[in-house]
C-alpha positions as CSV (number, residue, x, y, z in Angstrom):
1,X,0.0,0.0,0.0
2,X,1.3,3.5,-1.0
3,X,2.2,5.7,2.1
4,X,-0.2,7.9,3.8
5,X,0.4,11.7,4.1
6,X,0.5,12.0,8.6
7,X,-0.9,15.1,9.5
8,X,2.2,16.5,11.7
9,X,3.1,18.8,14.6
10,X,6.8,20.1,14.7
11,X,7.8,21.8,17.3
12,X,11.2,22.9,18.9
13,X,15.0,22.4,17.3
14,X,17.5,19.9,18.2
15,X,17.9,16.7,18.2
16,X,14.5,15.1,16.7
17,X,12.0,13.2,18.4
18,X,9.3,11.1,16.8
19,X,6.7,11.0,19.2
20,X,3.8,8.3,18.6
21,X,0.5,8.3,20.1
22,X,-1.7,5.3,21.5
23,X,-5.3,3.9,21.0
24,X,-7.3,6.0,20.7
25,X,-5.2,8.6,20.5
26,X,-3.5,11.6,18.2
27,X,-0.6,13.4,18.1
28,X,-2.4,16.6,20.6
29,X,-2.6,13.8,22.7
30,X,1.4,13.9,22.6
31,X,1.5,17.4,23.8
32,X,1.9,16.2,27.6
33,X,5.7,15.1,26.8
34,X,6.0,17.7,23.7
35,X,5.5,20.9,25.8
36,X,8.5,19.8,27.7
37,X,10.5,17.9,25.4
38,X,10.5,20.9,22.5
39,X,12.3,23.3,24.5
40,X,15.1,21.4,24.1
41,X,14.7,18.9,21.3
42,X,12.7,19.2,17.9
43,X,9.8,17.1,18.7
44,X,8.0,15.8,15.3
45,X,4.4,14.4,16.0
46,X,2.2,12.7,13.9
47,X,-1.5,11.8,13.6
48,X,-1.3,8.0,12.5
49,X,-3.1,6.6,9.8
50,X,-7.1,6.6,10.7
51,X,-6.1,8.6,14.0
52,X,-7.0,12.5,14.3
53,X,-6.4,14.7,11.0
54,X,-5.1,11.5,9.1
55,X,-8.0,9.7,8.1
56,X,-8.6,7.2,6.1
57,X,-11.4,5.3,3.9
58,X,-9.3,2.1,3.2
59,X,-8.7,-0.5,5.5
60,X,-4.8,-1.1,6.3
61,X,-2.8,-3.7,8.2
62,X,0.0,-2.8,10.9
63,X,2.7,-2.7,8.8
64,X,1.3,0.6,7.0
65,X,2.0,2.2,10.1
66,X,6.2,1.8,9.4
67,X,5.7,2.3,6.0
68,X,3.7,5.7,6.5
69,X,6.3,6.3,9.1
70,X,9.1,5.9,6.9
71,X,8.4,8.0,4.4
72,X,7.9,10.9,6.9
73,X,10.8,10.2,8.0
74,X,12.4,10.5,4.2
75,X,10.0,13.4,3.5
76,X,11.8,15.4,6.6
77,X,15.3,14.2,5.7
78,X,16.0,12.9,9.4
79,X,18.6,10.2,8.9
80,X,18.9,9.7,12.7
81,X,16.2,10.6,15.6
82,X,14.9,9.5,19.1
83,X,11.4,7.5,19.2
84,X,8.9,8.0,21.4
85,X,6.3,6.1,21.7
86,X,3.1,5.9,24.4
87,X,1.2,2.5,24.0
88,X,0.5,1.4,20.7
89,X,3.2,3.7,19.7
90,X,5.1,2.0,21.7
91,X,4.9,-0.8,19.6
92,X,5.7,1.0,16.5
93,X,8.4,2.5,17.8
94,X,9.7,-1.2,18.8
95,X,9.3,-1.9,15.3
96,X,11.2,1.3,13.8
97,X,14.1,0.0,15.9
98,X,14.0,-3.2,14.5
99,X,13.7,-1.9,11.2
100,X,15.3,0.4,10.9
101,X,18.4,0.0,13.4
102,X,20.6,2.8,11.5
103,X,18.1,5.3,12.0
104,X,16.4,4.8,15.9
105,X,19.6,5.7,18.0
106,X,17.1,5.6,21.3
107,X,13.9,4.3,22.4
108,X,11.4,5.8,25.1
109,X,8.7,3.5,25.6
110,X,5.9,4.3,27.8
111,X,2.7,2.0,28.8
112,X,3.4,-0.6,26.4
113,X,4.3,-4.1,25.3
114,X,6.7,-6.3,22.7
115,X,3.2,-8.8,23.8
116,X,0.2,-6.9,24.2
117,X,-2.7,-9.6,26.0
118,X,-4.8,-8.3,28.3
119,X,-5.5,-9.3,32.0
120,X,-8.3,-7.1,32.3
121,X,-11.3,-8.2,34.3
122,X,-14.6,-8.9,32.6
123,X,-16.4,-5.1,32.0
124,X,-19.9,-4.5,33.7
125,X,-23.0,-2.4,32.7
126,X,-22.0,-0.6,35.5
127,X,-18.5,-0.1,34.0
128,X,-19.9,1.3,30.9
129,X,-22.6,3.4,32.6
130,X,-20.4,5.2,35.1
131,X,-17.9,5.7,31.8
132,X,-20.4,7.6,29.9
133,X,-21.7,9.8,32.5
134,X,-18.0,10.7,33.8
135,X,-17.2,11.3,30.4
136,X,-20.1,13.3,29.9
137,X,-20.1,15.6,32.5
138,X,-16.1,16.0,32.6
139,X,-16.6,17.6,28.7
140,X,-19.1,19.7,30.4
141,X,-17.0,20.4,33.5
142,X,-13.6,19.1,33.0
143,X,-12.3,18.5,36.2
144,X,-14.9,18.6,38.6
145,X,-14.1,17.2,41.9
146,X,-17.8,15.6,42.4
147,X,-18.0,14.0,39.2
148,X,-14.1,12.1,40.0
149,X,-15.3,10.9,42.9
150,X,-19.1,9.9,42.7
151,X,-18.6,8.8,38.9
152,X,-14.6,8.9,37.1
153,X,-12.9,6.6,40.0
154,X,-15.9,3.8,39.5
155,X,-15.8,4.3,36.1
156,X,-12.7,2.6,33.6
157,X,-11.0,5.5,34.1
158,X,-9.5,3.8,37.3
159,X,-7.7,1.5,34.6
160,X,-6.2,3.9,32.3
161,X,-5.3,6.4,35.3
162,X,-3.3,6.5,38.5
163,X,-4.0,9.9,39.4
164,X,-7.7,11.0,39.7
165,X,-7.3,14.8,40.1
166,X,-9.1,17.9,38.0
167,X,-5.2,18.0,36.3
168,X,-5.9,14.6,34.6
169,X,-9.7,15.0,34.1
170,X,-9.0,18.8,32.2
171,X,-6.4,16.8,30.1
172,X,-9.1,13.8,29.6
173,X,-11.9,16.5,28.5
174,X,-9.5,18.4,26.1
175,X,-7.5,15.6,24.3
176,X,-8.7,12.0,25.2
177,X,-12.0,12.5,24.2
178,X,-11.6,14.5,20.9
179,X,-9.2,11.7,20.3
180,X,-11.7,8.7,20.3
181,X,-14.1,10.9,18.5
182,X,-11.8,10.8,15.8
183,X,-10.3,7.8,16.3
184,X,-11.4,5.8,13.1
185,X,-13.1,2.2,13.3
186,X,-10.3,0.8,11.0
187,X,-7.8,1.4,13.2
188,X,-9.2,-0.7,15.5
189,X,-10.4,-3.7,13.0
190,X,-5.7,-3.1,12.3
191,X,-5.4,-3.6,16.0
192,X,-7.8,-6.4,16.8
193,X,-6.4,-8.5,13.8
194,X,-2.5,-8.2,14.4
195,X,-3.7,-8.8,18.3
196,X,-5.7,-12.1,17.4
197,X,-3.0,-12.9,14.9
198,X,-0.7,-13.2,18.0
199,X,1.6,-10.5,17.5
200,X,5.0,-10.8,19.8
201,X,8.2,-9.5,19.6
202,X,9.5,-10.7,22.6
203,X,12.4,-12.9,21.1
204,X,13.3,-9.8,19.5
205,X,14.0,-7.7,22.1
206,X,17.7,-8.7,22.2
207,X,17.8,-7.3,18.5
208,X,17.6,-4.0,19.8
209,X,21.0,-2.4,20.5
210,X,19.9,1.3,20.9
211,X,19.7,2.4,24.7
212,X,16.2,2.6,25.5
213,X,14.3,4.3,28.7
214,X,10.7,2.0,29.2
């Protein structure tokens, strides 16, 4: 399949750093590590295929991930860069280092897995019910203290989040759930089939000789 064109955020100068988002996600979502990381480093964030301003009507496989990845990489001229990479970015940018050793001199992996399974417990009608009114009222009042604690901490936000405070909620309400608004369905059909397809790369962990920070 012919590349994708990512929608892109650069930001900063320096050393470049390819930051990759999770599911659901987009690059905006990124801008929790960028605000930091461009003041002293040029941080380069993309929208992946299906995710935020890089959508998609085709369906895709995994792989078109790297391969819309690489050619950003060739568009911008960066023959060398730092990955990071939050969840399913994560993964990709497990798989830019194995691809492409020459060019990943350093890995920073965050919330992710060389074997993504899940040991998560069966979800409830409750579960869903106390997601959709948190989520609800935190887009109407991001961060309120009330709606945490009657509805976010018995909601699944308790699995994605350690910290339950009007910080994280504010950041949930202004970038999570944009995201999964425009988070498209064929990412996820990608996702699910690589998953049930039994994706690991744990054997080749030990191919990867660039330091890397998880």
């Amino acid at each position: 399949m012919n590349p994708t064109a990512l929608h892109t955020q650069i930001r900063g100068r320096g050393l470049p750093i390819i930051c990759l988002h999770g599911h659901p996600g987009s690059g905006a979502c990124m801008e929790v590590f960028t605000d930091h990381l461009a003041q002293r480093f040029q941080t380069i964030t993309p929208d992946l295929r299906g995710y935020g301003q890089s959508q998609t009507a085709q369906p895709f496989q995994m792989v078109d991930h790297l391969v819309d990845l690489e050619a950003l990489l060739n568009q911008l001229q960066i023959s060398e860069c730092l990955v990071l990479g939050w969840s399913l970015g994560g993964i990709l940018a497990l798989e830019l280092a194995l691809r492409f050793p020459q060019r990943v001199s350093g890995l920073i992996l965050i919330a992710t897995a060389a074997y993504p399974r899940g040991s998560h417990p069966p979800i409830s009608w409750a579960d869903n019910l106390y997601t959709g009114v948190a989520g609800l009222i935190n887009t109407l009042a991001p961060g309120w203290q009330w709606n945490i604690d009657t509805f976010g901490q018995q909601s699944l936000f308790r699995y994605l989040i350690q910290q339950h405070t009007p910080q994280t909620y504010r950041y949930i309400a202004q970038y999570a759930v944009p995201a999964y608004l425009q988070t498209s369905s064929l990412t996820t059909q990608a996702l699910n089939t690589a998953i049930r397809q039994g994706y690991n790369r744990q054997s080749d962990l030990q191919s990867i000789q660039c330091p890397c920070l998880a």
